[in-house]
N, C-alpha and C positions, 0 to 999 in steps of 0.2 A: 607317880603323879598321874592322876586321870585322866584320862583324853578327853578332850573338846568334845563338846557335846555337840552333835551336824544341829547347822540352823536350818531354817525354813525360808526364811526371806530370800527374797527374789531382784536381784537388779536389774528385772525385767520385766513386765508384767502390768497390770493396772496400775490408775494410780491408785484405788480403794485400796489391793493387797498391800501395797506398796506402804501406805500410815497405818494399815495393822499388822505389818509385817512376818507377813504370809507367804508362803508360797503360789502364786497367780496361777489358776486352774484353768483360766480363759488362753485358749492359743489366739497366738496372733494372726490378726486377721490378713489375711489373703489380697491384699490387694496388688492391684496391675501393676506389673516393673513398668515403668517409664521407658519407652524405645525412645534413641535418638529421630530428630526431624528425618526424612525420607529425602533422598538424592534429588526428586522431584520438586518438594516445598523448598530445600534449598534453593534451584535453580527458580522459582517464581518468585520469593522475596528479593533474588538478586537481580531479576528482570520488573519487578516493581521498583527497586532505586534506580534502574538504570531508565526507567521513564523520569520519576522523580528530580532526576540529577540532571536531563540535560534533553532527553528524545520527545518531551513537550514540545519542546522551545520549535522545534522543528514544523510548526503548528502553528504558531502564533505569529501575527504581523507585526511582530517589532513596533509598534508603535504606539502613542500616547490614548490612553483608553481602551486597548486594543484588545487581542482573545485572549492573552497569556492569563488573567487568572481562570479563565473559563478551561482553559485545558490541561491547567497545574490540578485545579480545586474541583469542579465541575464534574469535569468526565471522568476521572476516577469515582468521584461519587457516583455518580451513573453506573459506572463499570461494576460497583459493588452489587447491584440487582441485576447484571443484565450477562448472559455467559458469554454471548457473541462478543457484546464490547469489552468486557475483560481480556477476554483468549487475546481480541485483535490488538489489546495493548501489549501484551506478553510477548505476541509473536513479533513486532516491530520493536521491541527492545531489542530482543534476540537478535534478529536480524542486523540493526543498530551495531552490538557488537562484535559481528561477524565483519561487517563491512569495515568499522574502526581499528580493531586489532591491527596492532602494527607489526604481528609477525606473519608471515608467507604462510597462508597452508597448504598444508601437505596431505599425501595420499590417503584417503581413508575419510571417516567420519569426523564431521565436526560434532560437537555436542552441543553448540548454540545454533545452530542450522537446520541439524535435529527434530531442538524443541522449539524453530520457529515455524517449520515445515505442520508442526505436531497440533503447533497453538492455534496455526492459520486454519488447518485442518478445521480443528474442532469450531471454531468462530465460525465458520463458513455453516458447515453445520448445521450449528445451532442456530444459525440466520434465518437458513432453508429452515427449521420446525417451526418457525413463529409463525402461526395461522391467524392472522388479522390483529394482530398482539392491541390491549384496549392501552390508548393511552393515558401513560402514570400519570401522576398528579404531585408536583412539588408541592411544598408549606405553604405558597405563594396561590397553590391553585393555579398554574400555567402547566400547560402541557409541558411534556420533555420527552414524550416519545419521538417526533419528529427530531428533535437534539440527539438525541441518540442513536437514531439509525444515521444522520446526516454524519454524526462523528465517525460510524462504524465505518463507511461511506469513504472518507477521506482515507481515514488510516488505511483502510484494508490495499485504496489505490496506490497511496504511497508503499508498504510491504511488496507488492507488484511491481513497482518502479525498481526496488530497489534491489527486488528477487532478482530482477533480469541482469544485473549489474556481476551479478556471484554467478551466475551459468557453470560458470566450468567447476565451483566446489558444488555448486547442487547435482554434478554429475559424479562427482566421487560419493558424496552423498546417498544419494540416492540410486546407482547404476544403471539413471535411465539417463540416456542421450538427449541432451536440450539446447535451444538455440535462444538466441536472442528476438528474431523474427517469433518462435513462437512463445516466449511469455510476450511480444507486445499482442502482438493478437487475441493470446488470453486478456493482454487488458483491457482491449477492444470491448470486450464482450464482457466483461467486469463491469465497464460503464454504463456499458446499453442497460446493461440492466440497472443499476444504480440509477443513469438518467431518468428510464421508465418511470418506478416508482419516484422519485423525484417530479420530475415533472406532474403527477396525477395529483401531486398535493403541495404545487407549487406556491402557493400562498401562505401554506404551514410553514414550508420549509423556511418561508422567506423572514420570518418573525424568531423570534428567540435569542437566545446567546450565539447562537450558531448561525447566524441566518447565509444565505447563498446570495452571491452576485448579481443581484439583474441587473447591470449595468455595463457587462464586458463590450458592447455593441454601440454605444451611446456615441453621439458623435466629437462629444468633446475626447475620447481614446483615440481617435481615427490617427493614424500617424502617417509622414511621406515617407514612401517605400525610395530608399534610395536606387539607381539609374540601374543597377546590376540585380536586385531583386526583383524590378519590371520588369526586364530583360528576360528572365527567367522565368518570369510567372507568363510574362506572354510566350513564350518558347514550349512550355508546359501546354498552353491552350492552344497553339497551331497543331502542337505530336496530336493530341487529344479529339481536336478537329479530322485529321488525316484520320488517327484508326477508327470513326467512325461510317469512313466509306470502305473499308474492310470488314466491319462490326454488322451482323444482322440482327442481333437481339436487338430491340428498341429499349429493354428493361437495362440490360447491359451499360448502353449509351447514356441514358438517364442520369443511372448513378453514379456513372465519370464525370458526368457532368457538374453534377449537386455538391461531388466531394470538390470535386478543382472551386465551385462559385464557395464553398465552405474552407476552403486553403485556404483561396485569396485575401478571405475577412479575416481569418485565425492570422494571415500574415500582418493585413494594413492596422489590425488594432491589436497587437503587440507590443508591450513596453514596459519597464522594468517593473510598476505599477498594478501592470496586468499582466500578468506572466501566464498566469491560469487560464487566459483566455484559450490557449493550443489544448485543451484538454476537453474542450467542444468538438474537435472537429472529429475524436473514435465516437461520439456520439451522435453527432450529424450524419456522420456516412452510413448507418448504419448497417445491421448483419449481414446483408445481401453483399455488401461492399469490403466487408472482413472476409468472407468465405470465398468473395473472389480472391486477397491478399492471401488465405491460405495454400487454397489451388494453385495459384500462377498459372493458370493456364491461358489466363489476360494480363498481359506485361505492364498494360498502361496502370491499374491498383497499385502494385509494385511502384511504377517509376514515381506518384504522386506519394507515398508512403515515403519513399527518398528525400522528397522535399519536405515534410513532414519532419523527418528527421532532424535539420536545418532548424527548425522552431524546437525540437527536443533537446538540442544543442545546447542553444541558447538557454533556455527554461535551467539547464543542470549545470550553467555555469556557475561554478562556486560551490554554498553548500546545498544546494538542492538534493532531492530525494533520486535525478534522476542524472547527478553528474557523470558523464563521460558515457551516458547513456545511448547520447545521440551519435556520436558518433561508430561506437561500438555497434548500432542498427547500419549505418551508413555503409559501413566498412561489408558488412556479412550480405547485403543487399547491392553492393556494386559486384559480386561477385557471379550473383545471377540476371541482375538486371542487363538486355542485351544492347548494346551501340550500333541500332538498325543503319543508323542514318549519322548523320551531320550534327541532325539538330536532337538525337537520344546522346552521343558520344557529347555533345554541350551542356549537355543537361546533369548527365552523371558527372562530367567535371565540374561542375559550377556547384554541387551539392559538395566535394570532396576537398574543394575548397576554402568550403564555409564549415565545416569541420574539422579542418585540419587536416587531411589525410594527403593533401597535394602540399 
């Protein structure tokens, strides 16, 4: 019996050989193997649902008309042109789930702290390279550059707030040694600058979806300071009074001054309402009056920075961005703060009071 005769067709090959069944002389074409997503794009889609799913909300005033579709819809549209506003969504999800996790962590590197550390980085950045950036232009033809930096603005303060809170994992993290006194003072200086700009284009800012407050000072806010907050606040202006006949700088003097008349407002027009009001006053005292809080080489910044804490307090009860913030400042500042007198050892208790530390 004959042997089979070899065929020629191919189960392989074009489809032309393929209906004249041929053998396909064409090799197959070369193209790219598919790699899996990258560990990186992983971790950004997972940090994009985790704004999606709930790190908005954190943003919005809860109420009828209010920002929530602006910073569901809005700013992520934003964020898709803009690298700073992305990164600084990225980095406050992360953060988000650093702070949420409900299990302990432990020594060594977190991976979400990481890449909040990483996102905040690069957002910051990319902030600093915008040379006079021209304002985009929505479908509507209304600016949204001012929308956009005001949102960077917000977030990046909140990721700050909430840096300070994780200290001791950003120090396994990172193996640099950090305190709580100095991420506020970095926030300090986060503001001033924020405010600056802010303020140079205060009537931009003031328009949009976004717009800013000018109304924290208005006197329908003005509230009565109960009998033990006066107490306190007058107590604050006799210390203050005293170390200025010890005090030979007049610049000095000045600016103890300006931050206590800027306490006392951030204090009387505080209330559930206006809670953002305490976030005037790193910007009121300004630089001069943070570099003295760095230094400590003048106690009275310090001891007013204590009271200060008392309105941080407050501000991070519940879910706020800076719960258990204020206290946790409180606690690391009575330990340097000194009880000269009668009326300093009144003072640090009356702050440790109102935070629970006593």
């Amino acid at each position: 019996m004959p042997g089979r005769k070899p065929h020629t067709k191919s189960k392989t090959g074009c489809y032309s050989c393929k209906k004249r069944r041929v053998k396909c002389e064409v090799s197959s074409s070369a193209l790219p193997r598919s790699n899996p997503p990258s560990k990186t794009n992983t971790i950004e889609l997972e940090l994009w649902h985790k704004w999606t799913l709930g790190t908005y909300r954190h943003f919005t005033n809860d109420k009828p008309n209010g920002s929530c579709d602006t910073w569901q819809i809005l700013v992520p549209k934003l964020a898709l042109e803009c690298d700073y506003l992305r990164n600084a969504i990225l980095a406050i999800s992360a953060i988000h789930i650093v702070l949420e996790s409900s299990t302990p962590s432990q020594p060594g590197t977190s991976p979400y702290m990481l890449a909040a550390l990483e996102y905040h980085n690069a957002a910051c950045q990319a902030f600093r390279d915008v040379k006079s950036p021209a304002i985009n232009q929505n479908e509507s033809g209304e600016g949204t550059h001012f929308t956009t930096v005001y949102a960077f603005s917000v977030i990046t303060v909140a990721f700050t707030l909430e840096l300070s809170q994780c200290h001791e994992l950003l120090d396994q993290t990172t193996g640099i040694g950090t305190s709580v006194l100095g991420n506020i003072t970095m926030l300090f200086g986060l503001m001033q600058g924020f405010g600056s700009v802010i303020l140079s284009n205060i009537l931009e800012f003031s328009k949009g979806p976004l717009p800013i407050n000018l109304d924290s000072f208005s006197d329908f806010r003005r509230q009565e300071l109960n009998e033990n907050t006066k107490v306190a606040l007058q107590r604050l202006q006799l210390i203050i009074d005293q170390a200025r006949e010890f005090q030979d700088d007049h610049e000095v003097n000045e600016a103890n001054s300006e931050a206590l008349v800027w306490l006392k407002m951030c204090f009387s027009f505080y209330s559930e309402d206006n809670r953002d009001v305490i976030l005037i006053w790193p910007i009121a005292t300004g630089p001069k009056f943070t570099q003295a809080i760095e230094r400590g080489e003048d106690d009275v910044p310090r001891l007013m920075l204590l009271h200060w804490a008392v309105l941080l307090h407050r501000f991070g009860d519940g879910t706020r961005f800076s719960r258990r913030l204020g206290s946790k400042l409180a606690e690391e500042l009575c330990r340097s703060v000194p009880r000269k007198n009668a009326l300093w050892k009144e003072s640090v208790q009356w702050v440790q009071q109102q935070v629970g530390l006593l």
